[in-house]
VOBA-1610 file (N, C-alpha, C; in pm, whole numbers, padded with zeros to 5 digits, always signed):
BEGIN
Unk+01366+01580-04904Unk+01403+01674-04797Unk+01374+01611-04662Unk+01477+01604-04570Unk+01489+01585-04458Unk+01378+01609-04377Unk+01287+01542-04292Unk+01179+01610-04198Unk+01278+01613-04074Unk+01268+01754-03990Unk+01273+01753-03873Unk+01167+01758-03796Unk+01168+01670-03684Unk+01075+01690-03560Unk+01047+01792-03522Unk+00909+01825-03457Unk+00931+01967-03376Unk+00969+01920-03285Unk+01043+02051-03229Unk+01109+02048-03058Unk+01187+01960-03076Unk+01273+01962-03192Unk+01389+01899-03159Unk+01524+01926-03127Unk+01489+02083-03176Unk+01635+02184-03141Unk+01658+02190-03008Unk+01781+02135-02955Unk+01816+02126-02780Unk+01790+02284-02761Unk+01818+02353-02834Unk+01744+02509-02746Unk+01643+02606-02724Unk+01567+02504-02808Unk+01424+02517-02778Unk+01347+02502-02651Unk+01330+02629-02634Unk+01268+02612-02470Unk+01135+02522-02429Unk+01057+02521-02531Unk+00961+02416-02518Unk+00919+02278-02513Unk+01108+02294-02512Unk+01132+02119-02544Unk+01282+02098-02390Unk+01255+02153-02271Unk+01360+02127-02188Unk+01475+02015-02146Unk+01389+01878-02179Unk+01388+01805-02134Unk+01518+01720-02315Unk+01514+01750-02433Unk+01581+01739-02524Unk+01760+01870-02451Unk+01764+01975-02393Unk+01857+02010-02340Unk+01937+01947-02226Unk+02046+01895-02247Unk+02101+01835-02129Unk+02132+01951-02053Unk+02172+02056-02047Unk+02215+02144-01960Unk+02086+02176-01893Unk+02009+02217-01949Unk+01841+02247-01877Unk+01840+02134-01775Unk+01855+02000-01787Unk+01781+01862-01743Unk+01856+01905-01624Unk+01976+01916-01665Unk+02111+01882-01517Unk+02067+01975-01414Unk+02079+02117-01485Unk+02058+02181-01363Unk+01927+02184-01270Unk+01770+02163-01376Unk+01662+02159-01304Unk+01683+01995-01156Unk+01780+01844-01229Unk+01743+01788-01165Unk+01857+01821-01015Unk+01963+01887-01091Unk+02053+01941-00955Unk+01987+02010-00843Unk+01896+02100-00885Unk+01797+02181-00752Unk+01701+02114-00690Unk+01683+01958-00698Unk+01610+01898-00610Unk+01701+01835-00493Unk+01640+01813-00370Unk+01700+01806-00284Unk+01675+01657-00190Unk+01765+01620-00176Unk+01739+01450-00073Unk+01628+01495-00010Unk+01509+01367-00013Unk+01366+01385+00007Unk+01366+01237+00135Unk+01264+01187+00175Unk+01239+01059+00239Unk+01082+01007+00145Unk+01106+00904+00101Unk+01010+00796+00055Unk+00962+00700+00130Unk+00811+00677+00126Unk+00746+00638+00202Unk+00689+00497+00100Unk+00655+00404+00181Unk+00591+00271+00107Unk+00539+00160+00205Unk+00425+00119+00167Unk+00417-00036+00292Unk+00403-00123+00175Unk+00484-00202+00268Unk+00516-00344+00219Unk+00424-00454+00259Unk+00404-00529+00179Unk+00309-00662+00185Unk+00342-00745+00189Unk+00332-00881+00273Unk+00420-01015+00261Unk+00276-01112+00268Unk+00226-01167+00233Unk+00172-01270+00234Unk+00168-01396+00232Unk+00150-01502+00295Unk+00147-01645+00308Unk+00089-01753+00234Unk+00047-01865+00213Unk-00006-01941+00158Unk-00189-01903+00163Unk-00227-01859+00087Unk-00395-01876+00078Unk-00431-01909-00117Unk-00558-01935-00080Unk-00616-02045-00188Unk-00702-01938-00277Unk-00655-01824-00238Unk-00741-01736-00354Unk-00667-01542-00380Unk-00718-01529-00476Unk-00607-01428-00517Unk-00753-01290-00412Unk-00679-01142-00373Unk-00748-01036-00324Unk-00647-00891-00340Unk-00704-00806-00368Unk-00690-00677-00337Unk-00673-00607-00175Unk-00610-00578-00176Unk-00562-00486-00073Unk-00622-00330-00073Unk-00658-00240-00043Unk-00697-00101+00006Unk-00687-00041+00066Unk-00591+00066+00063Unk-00577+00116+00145Unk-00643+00250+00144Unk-00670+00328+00286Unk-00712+00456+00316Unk-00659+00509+00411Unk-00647+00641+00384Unk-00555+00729+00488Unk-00678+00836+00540Unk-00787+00794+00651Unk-00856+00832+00700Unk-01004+00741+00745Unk-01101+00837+00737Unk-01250+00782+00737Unk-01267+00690+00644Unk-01354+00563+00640Unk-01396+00482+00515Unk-01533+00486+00505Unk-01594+00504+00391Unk-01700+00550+00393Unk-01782+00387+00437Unk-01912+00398+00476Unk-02031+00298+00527Unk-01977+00150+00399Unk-02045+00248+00285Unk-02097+00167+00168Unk-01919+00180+00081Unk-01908+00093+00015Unk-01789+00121-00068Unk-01799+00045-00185Unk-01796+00100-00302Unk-01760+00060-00429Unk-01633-00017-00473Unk-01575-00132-00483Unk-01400-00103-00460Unk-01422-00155-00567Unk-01501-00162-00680Unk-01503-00147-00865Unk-01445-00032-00890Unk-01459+00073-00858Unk-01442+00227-00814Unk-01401+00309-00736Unk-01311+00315-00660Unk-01328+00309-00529Unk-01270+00468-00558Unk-01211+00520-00694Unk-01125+00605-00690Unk-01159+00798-00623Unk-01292+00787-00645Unk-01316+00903-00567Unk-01376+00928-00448Unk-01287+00818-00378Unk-01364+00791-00212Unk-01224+00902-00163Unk-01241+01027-00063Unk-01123+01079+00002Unk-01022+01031+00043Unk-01065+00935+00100Unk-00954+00849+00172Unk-00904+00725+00130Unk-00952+00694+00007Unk-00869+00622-00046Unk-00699+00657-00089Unk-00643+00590-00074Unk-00534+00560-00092Unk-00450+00478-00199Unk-00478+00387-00210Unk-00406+00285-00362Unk-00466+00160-00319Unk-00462+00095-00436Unk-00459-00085-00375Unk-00337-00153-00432Unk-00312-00282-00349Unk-00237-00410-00415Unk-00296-00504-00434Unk-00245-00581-00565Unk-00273-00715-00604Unk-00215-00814-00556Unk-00316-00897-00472Unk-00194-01048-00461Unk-00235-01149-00519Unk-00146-01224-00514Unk-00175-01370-00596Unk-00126-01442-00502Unk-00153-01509-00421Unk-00073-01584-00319Unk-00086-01740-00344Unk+00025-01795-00309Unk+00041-01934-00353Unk-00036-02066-00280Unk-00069-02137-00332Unk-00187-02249-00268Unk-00141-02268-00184Unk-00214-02278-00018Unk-00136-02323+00055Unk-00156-02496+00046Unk-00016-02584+00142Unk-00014-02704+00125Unk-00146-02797+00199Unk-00217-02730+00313Unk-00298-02774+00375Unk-00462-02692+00378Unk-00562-02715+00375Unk-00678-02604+00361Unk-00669-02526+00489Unk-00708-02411+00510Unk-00689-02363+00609Unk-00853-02225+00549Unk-00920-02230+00631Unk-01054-02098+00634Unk-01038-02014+00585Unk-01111-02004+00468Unk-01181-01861+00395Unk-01278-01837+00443Unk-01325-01845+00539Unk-01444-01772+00535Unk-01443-01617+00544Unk-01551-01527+00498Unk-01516-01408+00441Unk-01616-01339+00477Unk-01681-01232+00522Unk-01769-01143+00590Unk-01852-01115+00403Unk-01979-01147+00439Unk-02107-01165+00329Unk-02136-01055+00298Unk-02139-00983+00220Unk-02203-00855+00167Unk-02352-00821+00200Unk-02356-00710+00309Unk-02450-00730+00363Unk-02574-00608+00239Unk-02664-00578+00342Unk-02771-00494+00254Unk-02698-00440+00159Unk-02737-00350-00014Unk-02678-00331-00048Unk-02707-00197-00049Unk-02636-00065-00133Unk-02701+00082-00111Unk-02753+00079-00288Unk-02921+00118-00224Unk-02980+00198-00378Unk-02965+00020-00430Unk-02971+00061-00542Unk-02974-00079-00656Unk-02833-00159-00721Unk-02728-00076-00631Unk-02626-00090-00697Unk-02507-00227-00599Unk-02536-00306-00675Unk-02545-00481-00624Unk-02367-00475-00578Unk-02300-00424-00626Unk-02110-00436-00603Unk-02072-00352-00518Unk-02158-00258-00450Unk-02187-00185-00284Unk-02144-00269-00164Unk-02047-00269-00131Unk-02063-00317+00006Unk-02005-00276+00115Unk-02131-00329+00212Unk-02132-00235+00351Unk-01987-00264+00418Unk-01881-00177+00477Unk-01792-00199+00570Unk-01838-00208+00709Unk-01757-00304+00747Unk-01760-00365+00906Unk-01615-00304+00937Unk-01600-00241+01066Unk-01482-00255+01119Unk-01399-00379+01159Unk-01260-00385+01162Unk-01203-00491+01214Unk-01197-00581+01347Unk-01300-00503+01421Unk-01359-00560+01545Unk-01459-00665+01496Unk-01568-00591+01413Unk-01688-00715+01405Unk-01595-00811+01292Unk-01507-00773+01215Unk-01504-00898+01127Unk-01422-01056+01205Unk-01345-00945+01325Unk-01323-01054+01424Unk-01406-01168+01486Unk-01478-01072+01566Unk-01629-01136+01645Unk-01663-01246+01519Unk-01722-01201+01457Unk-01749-01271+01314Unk-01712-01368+01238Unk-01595-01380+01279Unk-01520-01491+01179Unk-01391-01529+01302Unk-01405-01585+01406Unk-01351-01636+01503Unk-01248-01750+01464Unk-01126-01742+01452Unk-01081-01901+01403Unk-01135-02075+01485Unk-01154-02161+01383Unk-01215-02228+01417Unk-01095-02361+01503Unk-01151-02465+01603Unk-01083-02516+01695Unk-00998-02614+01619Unk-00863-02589+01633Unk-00739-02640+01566Unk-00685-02529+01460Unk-00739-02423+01446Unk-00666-02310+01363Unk-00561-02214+01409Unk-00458-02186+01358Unk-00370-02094+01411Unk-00451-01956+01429Unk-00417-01852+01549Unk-00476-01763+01518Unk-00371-01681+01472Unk-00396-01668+01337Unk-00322-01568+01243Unk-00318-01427+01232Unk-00361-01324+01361Unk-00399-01203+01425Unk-00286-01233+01531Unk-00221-01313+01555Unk-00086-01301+01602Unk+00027-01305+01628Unk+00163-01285+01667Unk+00298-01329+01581Unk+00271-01471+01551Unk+00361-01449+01434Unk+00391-01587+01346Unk+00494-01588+01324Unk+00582-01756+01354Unk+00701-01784+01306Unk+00723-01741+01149Unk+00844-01726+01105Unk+00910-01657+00989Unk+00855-01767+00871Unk+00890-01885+00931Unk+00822-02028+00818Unk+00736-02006+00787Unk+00605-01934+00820Unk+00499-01904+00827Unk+00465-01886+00643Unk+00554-01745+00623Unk+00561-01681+00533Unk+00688-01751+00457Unk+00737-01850+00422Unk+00860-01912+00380Unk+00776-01873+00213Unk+00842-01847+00118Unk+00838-01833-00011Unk+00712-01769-00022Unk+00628-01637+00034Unk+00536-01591+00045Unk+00538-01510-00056Unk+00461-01449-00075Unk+00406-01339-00202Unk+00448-01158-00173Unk+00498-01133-00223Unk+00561-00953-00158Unk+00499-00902-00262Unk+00419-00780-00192Unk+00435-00625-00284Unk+00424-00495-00231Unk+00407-00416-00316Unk+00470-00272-00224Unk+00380-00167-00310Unk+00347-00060-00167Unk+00216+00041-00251Unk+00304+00161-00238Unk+00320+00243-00316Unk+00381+00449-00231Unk+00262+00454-00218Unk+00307+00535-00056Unk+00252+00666-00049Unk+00306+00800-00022Unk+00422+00795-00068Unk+00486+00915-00066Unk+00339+01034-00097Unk+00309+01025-00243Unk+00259+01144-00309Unk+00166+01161-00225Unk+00052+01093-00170Unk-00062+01097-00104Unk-00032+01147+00031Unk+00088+01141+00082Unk+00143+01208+00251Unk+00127+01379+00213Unk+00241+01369+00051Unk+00225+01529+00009Unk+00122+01609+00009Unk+00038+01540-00076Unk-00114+01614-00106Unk-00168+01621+00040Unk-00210+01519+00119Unk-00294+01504+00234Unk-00228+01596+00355Unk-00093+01600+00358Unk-00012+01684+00447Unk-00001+01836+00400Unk-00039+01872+00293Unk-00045+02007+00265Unk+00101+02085+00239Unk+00161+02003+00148Unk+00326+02013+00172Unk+00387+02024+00043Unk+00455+02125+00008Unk+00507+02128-00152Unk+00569+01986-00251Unk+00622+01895-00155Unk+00707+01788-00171Unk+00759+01710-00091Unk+00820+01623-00172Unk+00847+01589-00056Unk+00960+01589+00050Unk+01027+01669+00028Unk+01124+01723+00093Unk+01063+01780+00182Unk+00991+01771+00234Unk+00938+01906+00325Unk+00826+01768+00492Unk+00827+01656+00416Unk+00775+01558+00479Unk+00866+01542+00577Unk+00825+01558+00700Unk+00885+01550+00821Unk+00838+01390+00914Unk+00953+01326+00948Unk+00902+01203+00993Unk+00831+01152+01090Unk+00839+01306+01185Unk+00729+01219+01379Unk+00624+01327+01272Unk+00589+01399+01198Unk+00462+01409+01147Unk+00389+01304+01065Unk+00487+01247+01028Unk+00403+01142+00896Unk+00378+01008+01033Unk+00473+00981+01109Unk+00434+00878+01213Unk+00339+00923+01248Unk+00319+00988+01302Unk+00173+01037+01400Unk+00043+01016+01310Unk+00096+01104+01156Unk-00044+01095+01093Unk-00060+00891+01027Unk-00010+00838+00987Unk+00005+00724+00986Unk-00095+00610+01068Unk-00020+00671+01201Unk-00059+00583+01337Unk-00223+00640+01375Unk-00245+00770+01333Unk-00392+00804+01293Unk-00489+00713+01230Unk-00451+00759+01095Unk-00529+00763+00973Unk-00515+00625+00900Unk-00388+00593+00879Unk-00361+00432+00765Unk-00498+00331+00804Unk-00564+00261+00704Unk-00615+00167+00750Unk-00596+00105+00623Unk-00659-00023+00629Unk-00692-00131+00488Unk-00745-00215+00534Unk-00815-00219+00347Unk-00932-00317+00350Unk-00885-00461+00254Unk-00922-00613+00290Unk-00919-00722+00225Unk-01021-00711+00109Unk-01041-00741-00051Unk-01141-00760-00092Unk-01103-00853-00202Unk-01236-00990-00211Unk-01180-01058-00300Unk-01184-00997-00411Unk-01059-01071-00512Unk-01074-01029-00613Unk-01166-01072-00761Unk-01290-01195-00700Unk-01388-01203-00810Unk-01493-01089-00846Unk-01496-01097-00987Unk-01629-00977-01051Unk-01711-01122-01124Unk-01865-01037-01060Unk-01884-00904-01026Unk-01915-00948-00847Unk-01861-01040-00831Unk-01892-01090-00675Unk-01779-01042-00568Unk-01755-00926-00539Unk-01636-00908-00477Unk-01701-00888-00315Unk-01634-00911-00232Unk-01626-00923-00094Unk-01556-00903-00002Unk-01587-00857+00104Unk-01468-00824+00226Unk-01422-00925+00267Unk-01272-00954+00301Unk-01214-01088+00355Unk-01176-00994+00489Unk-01203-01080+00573Unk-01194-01071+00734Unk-00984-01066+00750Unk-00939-00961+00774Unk-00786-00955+00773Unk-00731-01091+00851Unk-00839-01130+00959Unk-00757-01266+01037Unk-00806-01355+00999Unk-00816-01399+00841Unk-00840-01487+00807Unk-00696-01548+00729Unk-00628-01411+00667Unk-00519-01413+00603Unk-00367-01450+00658Unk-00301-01524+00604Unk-00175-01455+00686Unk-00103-01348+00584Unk-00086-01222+00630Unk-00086-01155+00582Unk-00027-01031+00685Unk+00108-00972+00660Unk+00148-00856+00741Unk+00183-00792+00657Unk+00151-00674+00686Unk+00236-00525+00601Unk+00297-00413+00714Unk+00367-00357+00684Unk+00430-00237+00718Unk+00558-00109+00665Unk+00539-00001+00679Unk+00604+00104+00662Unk+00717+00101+00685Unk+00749+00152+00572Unk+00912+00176+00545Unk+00937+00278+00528Unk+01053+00352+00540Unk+01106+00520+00551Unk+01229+00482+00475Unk+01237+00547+00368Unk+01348+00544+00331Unk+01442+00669+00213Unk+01536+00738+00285Unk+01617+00856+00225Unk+01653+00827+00078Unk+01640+00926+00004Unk+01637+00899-00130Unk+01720+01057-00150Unk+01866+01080-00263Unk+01932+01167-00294Unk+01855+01143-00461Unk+01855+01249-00481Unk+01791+01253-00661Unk+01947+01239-00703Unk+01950+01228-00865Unk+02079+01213-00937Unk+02106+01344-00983Unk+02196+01397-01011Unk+02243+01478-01057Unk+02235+01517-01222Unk+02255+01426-01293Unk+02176+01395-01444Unk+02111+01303-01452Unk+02052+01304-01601Unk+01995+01195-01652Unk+02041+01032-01649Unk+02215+01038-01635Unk+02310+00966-01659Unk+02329+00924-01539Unk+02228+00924-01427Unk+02303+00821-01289Unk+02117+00792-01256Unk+02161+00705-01125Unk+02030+00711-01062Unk+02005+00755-00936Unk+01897+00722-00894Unk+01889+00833-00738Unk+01971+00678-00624Unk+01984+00746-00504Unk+02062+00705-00431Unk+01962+00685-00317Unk+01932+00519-00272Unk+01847+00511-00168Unk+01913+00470-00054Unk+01896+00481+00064Unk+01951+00462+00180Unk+01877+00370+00256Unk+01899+00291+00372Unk+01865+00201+00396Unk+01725+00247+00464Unk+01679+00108+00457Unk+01480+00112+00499Unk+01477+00148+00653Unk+01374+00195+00673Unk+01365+00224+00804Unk+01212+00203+00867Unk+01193+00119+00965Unk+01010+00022+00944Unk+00977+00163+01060Unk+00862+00241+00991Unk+00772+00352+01076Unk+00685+00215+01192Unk+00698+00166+01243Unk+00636+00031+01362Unk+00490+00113+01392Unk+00544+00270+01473Unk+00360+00288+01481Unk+00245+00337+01396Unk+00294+00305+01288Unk+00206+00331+01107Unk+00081+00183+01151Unk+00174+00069+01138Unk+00096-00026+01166Unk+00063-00110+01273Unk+00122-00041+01452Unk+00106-00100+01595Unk-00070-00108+01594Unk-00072-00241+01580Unk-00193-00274+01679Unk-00327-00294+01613Unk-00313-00258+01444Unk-00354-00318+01352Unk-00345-00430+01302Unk-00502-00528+01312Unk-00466-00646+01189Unk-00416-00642+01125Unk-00301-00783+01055Unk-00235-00759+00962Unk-00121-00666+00971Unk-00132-00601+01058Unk+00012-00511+01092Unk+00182-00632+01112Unk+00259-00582+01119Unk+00333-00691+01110Unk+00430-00680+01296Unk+00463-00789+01332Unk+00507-00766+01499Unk+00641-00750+01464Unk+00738-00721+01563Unk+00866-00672+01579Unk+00880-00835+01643Unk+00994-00880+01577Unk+01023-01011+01573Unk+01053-01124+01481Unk+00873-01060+01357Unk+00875-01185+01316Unk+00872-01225+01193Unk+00937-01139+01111Unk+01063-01112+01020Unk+01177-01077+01012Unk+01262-01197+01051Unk+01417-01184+01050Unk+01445-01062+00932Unk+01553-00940+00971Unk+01548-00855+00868Unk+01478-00728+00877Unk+01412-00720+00912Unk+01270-00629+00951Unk+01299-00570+01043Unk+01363-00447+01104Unk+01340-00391+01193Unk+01460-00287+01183
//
């Protein structure tokens, strides 16, 4: 005798998603939304790091073994960036005191002292400001959402409802990120102008599909500029052909 699955009868309500007529019409009542994402481009460096981002306050001490129930965290990226051809400074802001006993704690510096701090040395590009496009020639890309996190943090059913001089404003607020290497259990803050390394916000219109049987419809990128004006690592208007 034949086994049937449960929930396999298309009219089984507990199973919606086995009904094509259910699927169509639930995905028909969603409505063209805007998607949000920053993009990462990275340059030649000699060691792989994490990216972090937070959409607010960062706490003193930070776990980034853990980082997941800090408020303002946000997501991270992985890079792997390719050797560069010439050595060029790692040096990396030292993990200072640690909190309590717990040794993979480390204290945040703002991007002022990691400046002061780690000054490029005489004959170094300073990489805290535009850079020719060669710069980044066969560089390393990746890309974080934050669509969902605008939703939740904006107090907003969806994202259809994300309005764009609100998300600029809150953006040009709140966005920050942190460098951290990526060795365990020795991880560390990398000073952002040590990297070459730009990211920035993209806006981009998204139509959902109508069934299962198409895909959603994206519209061209659109760079939010004051998400990342005036931030390390932010990327300049210029200096990615393409970009703007």
């Amino acid at each position: 005798m034949a086994h049937t699955p449960p929930n396999s009868n298309p009219n089984n309500p507990q199973n919606p998603l086995d009904n094509p007529r259910t699927t169509t019409m639930s995905l028909s009542a969603l409505t063209p939304y805007s998607s949000y994402n920053i993009n990462i481009l990275c340059g030649p460096y000699p060691n792989p790091f994490f990216v972090h981002f937070f959409l607010g306050d960062i706490p003193k001490y930070i776990d980034y073994e853990d980082p997941y129930d800090i408020p303002s965290w946000a997501g991270q990226g992985s890079i792997y960036p390719n050797k560069p051809q010439r050595p060029i400074s790692t040096s990396t802001t030292a993990p200072a005191q640690t909190q309590a006993s717990t040794s993979h704690y480390i204290r945040d510096i703002s991007d002022e002292e990691s400046s002061t701090a780690l000054e490029p040395r005489a004959g170094e590009e300073d990489i805290a400001r535009p850079l020719p496009s060669s710069y980044f020639k066969n560089g390393v890309r990746s890309s974080q959402p934050l669509t969902s996190e605008l939703v939740k943090r904006l107090n907003v059913s969806g994202p259809a409802e994300l309005q764009a001089e609100t998300v600029r404003g809150y953006l040009q607020r709140n966005l920050q990120w942190r460098l951290v290497g990526a060795g365990v259990p020795d991880r560390h803050r990398i000073g952002v102008d040590r990297v070459p390394i730009r990211m920035w916000v993209v806006r981009q219109n998204v139509t959902p599909p109508a069934d299962l049987t198409q895909f959603p419809v994206y519209g061209a990128q659109e760079v939010v500029w004051d998400a990342t004006r005036g931030k390390l690592g932010g990327l300049h208007r210029g200096e990615l052909p393409g970009v703007g």
